[in-house]
C-alpha positions in Angstrom: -180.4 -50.5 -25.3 -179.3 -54.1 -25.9 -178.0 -53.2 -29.7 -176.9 -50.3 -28.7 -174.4 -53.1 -26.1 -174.3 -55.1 -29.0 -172.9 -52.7 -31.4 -170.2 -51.4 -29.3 -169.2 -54.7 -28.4 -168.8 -55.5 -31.8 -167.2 -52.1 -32.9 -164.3 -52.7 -30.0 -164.0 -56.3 -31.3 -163.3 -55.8 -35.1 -160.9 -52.5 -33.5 -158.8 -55.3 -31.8 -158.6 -57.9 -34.8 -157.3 -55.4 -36.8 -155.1 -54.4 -34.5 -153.8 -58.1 -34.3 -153.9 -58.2 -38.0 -151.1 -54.8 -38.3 -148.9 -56.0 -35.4 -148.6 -59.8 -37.1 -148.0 -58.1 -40.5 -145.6 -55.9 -39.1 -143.6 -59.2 -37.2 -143.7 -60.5 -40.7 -141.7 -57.8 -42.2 -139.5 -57.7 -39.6 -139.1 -61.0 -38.6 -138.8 -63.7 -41.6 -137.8 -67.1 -41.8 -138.1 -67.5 -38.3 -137.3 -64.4 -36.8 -133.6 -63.4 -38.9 -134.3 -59.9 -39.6 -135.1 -57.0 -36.5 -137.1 -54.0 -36.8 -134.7 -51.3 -38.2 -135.1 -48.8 -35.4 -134.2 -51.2 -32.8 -131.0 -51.4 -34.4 -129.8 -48.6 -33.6 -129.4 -49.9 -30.3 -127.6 -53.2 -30.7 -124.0 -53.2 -30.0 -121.5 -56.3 -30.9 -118.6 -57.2 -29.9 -116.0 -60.1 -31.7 -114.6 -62.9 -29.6 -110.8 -62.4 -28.4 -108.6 -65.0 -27.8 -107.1 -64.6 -24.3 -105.6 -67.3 -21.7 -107.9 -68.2 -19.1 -108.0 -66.9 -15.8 -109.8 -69.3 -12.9 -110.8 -67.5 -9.5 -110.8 -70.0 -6.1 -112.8 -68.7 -3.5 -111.2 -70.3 0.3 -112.2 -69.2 3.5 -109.9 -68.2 6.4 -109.5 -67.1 9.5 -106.9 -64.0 11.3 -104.4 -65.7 13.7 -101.5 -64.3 15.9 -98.1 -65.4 14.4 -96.8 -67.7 16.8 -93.4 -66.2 16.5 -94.7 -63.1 17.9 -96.9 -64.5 21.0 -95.9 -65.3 24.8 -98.0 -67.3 26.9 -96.9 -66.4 30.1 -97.0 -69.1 32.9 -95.3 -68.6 36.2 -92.9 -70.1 37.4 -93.7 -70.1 41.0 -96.9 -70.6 43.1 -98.8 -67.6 44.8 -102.0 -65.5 44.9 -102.9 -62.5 42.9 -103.6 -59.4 44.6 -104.5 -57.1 41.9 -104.3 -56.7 37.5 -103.3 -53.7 35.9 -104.9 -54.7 33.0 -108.0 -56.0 30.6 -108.3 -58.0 27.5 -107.4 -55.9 24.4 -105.1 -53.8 26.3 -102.1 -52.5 25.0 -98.7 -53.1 27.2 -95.7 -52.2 26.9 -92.5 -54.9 27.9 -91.6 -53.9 31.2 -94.8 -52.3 32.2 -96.2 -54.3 35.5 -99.5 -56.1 34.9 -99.7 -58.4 38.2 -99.2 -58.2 41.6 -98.8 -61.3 43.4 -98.2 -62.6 47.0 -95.4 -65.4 46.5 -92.5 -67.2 49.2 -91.1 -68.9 46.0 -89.9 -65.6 44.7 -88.0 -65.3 48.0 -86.2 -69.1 47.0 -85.9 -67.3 43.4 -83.5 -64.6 44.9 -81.6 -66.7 47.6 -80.7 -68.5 44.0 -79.9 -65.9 41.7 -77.5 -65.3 44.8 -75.9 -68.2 44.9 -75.8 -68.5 41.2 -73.5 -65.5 40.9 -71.0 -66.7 43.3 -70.7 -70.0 41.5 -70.0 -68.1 38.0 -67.3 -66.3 40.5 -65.6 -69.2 41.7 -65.3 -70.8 37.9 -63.6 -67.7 36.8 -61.2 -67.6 39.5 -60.6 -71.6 38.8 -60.1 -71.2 35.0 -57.4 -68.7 36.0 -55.6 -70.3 38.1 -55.9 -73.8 35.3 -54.4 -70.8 32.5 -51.6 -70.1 34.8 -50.9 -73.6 34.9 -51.2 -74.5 31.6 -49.1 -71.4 30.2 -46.8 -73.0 32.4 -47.0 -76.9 30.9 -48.6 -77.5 34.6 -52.1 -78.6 33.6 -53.1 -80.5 30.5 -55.4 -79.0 28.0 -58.2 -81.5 28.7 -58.3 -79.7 32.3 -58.0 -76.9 30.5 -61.2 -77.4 28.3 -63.1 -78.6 31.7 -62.4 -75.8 33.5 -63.9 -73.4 30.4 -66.9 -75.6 30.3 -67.7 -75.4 33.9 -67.8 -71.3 33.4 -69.8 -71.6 30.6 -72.2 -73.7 32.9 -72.6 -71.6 35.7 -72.8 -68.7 33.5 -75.5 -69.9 31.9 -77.4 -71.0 34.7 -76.8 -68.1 36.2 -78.1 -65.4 33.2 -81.2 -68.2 33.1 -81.9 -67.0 37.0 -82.1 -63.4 36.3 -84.1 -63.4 33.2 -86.6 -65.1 35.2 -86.0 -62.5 38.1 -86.0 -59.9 35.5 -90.3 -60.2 35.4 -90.9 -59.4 38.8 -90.3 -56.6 40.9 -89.9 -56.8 44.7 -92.8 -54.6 46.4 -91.8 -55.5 49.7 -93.7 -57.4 52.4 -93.3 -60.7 50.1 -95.9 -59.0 47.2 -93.7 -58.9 43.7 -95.1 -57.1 40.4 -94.8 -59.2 37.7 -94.1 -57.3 34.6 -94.6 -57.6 30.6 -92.0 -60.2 28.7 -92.7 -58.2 25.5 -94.4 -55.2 24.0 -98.0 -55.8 22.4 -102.1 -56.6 23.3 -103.2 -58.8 25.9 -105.3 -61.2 23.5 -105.8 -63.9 26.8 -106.2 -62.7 30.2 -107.0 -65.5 33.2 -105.9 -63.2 36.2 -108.3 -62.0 38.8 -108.1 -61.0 42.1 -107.6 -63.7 44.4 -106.6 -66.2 42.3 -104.2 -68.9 43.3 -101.5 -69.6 40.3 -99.2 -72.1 40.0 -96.2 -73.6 37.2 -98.6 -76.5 36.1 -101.6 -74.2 35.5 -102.9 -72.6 32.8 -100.9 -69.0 31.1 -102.4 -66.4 33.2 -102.0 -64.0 30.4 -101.2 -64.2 27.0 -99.3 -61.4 25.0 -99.2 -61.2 21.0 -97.8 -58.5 18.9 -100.4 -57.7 15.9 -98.4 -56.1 13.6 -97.9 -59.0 11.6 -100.6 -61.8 11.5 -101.0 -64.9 9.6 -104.6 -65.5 7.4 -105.0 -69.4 7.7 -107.3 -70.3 4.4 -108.7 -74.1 4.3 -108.1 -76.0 0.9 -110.1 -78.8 -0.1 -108.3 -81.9 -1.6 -110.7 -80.6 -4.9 -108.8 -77.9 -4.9 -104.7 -78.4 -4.3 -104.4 -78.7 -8.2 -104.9 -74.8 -8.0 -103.0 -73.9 -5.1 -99.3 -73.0 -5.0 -96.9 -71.7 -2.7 -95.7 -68.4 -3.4 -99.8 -67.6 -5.4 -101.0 -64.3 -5.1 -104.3 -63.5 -3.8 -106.5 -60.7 -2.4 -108.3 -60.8 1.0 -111.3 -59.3 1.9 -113.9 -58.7 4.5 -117.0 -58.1 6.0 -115.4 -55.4 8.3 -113.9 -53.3 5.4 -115.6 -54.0 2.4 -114.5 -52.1 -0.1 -111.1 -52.6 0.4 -109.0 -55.6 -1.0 -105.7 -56.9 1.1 -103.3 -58.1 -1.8 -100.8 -60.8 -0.6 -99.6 -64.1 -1.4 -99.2 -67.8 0.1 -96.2 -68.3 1.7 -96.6 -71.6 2.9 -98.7 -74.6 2.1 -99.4 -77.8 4.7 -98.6 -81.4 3.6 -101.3 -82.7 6.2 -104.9 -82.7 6.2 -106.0 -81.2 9.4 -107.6 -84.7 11.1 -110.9 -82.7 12.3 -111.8 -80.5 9.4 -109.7 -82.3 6.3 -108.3 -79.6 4.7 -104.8 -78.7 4.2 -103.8 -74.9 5.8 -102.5 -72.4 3.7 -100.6 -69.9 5.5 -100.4 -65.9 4.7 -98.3 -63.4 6.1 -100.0 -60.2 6.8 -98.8 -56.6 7.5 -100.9 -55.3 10.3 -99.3 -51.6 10.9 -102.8 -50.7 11.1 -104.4 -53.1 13.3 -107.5 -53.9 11.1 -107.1 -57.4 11.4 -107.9 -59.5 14.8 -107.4 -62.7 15.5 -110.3 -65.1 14.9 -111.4 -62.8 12.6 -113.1 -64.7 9.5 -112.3 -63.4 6.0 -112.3 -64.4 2.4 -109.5 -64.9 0.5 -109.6 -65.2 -3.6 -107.0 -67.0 -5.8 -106.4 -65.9 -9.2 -105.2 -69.4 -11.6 -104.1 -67.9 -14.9 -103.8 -71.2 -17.4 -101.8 -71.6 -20.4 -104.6 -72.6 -22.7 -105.8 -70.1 -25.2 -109.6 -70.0 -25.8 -111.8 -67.4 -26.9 -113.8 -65.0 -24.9 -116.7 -63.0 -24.4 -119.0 -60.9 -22.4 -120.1 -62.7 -19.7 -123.4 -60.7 -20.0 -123.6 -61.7 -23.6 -124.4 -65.5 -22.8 -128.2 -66.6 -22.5 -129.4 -69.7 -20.5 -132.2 -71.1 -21.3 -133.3 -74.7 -21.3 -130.1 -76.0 -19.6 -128.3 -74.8 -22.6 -126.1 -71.8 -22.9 -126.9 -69.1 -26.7 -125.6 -66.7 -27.8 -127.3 -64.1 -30.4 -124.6 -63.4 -33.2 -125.6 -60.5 -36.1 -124.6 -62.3 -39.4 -125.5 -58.8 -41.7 -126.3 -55.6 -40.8 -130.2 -56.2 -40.1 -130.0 -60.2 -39.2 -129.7 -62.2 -36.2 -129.4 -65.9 -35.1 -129.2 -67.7 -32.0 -125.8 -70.5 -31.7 -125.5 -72.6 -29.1 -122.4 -72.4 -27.3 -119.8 -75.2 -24.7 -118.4 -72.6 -21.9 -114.9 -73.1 -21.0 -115.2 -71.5 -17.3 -115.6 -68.0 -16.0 -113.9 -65.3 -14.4 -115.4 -62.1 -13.1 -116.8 -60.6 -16.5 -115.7 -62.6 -19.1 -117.1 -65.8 -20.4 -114.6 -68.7 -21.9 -115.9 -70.3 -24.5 -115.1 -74.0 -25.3 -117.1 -74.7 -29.2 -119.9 -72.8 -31.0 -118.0 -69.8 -32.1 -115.6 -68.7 -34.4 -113.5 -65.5 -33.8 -115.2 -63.7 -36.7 -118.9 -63.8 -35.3 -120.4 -60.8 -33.9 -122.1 -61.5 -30.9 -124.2 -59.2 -29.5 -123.9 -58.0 -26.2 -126.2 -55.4 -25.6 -130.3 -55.8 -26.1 -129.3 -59.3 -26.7 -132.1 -60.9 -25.0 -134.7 -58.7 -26.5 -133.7 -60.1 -30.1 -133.0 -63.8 -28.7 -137.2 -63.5 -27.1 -138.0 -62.2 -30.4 -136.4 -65.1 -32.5 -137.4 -67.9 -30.1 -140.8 -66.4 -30.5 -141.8 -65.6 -27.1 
């Protein structure tokens, strides 16, 4: 029984030898001087491709952040003291200018009206005063000087007196000293500090804010390492986690000449569309800057390029059934191409499909 062992044992040993024996003599046909020439069946499957020449393109990667434009927000803050009695509305909500949001209990509203009041009388009495100066005057009675003061104190009390009922203009009189106060301006309530019961005053906080979204600004940050690839007027493409296969093409329309003192970056500003509401403020997004260079350099697959051993090869087919390996100085990258800085000539053939099959095979692995 043991030489039976034996014999089998030796049978599947000399099987495997020879086996070793026809695959080594085969990677000597097919792989000489080193590994330059690849089995002929395998080529069938090699594709190459030539380097192009082509101006470089560098991609800057910032991140930013959705705001309201400022032009396009009111903070309201009364200006009188009181108590609110009830809210018409809740954060997010949609309001139209006009619309009451607010009732409040106020006695300054009362002063407020008494005002407006005697506002209007005093535009009254300058008209009938710059009148009677014209008269004059058209008459060589009065001197122009008087003449120009008389016009000014109109203007004055005319002024004063359109200030009063803009203010008055936000609330309206419920009776039994309770006042709604209304919307400055269309939009979403993005702030909301009103709840029942609570006292308000002119030296307190906005109570509500309002902000039309259909425009917004995209604040990236830009590193100091980075202002050599900024620009004002740059386009770039914004994305998101919230919609991620779409991209937002826009461009910078402004550019900050101060470092922000907490963060130390410098703001770049984008004006957004927002017909469609996708974009909220403090929303976080990404927003990708496309540098196209004037120097010419040549260009490859980016898939084509090996690393190995800190250094960057490529395989290159120098006749129909050889290959060798050139090491190669990358220029940069961007998306799918490869710019390369020395080790190839525009008239190699670099490989750029089963290209690390025959670089394994060459190195010998």
């Amino acid at each position: 029984m043991n030489v039976i062992k034996y014999l089998i044992k030796t049978f599947f040993a000399a099987t495997i030898i020879m086996l070793l024996h026809s695959c080594s003599s085969q990677e000597n046909k097919d792989v000489q001087n080193g590994g330059g020439v690849i089995n002929k069946e395998f080529l069938t499957t090699v594709k190459t491709q030539k380097p192009v020449f082509s101006s470089q393109n560098k991609e800057l990667i910032l991140s930013g952040k959705v705001e309201c434009n400022p032009d396009k927000v009111v903070y309201y803050t009364p200006l009188i003291s009181g108590v609110i009695e009830r809210t018409y509305f809740s954060l997010g909500d949609k309001v139209r200018k006009g619309q009451p949001l607010l009732d409040v209990r106020s006695s300054d509203i009362n002063a407020f009206q008494s005002d407006l009041i005697s506002f209007e009388a005093e535009v009254k009495i300058a008209q009938r005063e710059l009148q009677s100066v014209q008269a004059l005057f058209d008459g060589n009675l009065m001197s122009e000087r008087e003449l120009i003061e008389a016009t000014a104190k109109l203007k004055q009390a005319q002024a004063v007196y359109e200030k009063a009922q803009n203010d008055m203009s936000l609330y309206l009189d419920k009776g039994q000293g309770v006042f709604a106060i209304k919307s400055p301006m269309s939009g979403y309530i993005i702030n909301k500090k009103a709840t029942v019961g609570t006292p308000f005053s002119p030296d307190g906080d906005p109570i509500f804010t309002v902000a039309d979204l259909s425009n917004v600004w995209v604040v990236a940050n830009v590193y100091a390492g980075d202002l050599q690839f900024v620009k004002e007027g740059m386009p770039v493409e914004i994305t998101t986690l919230a919609y991620p296969n779409e991209v937002f093409s826009c461009k910078i329309d402004a550019l900050s000449q101060v470092f922000d003192s907490e963060e130390r970056v410098l703001k770049a500003r984008i004006a957004m569309s927002n017909e469609a509401l996708k974009f909220k403020p403090e929303m976080f997004v990404v927003v990708r800057l496309k540098n196209k260079t004037d120097q010419n350099c040549l260009s490859i697959p980016s898939d084509a390029v090996i690393f190995d051993d800190n250094q960057y090869f490529v395989v290159v087919e120098t006749s129909s059934d050889k290959f060798e390996i050139k090491a190669v100085q990358l220029q940069g990258h961007y998306q799918n191409t490869t710019y390369i800085r020395s080790g190839l000539d525009e008239n190699d053939k670099v490989v750029i499909v089963n290209q690390l099959l025959i670089y394994s095979e060459l190195k010998g692995k």
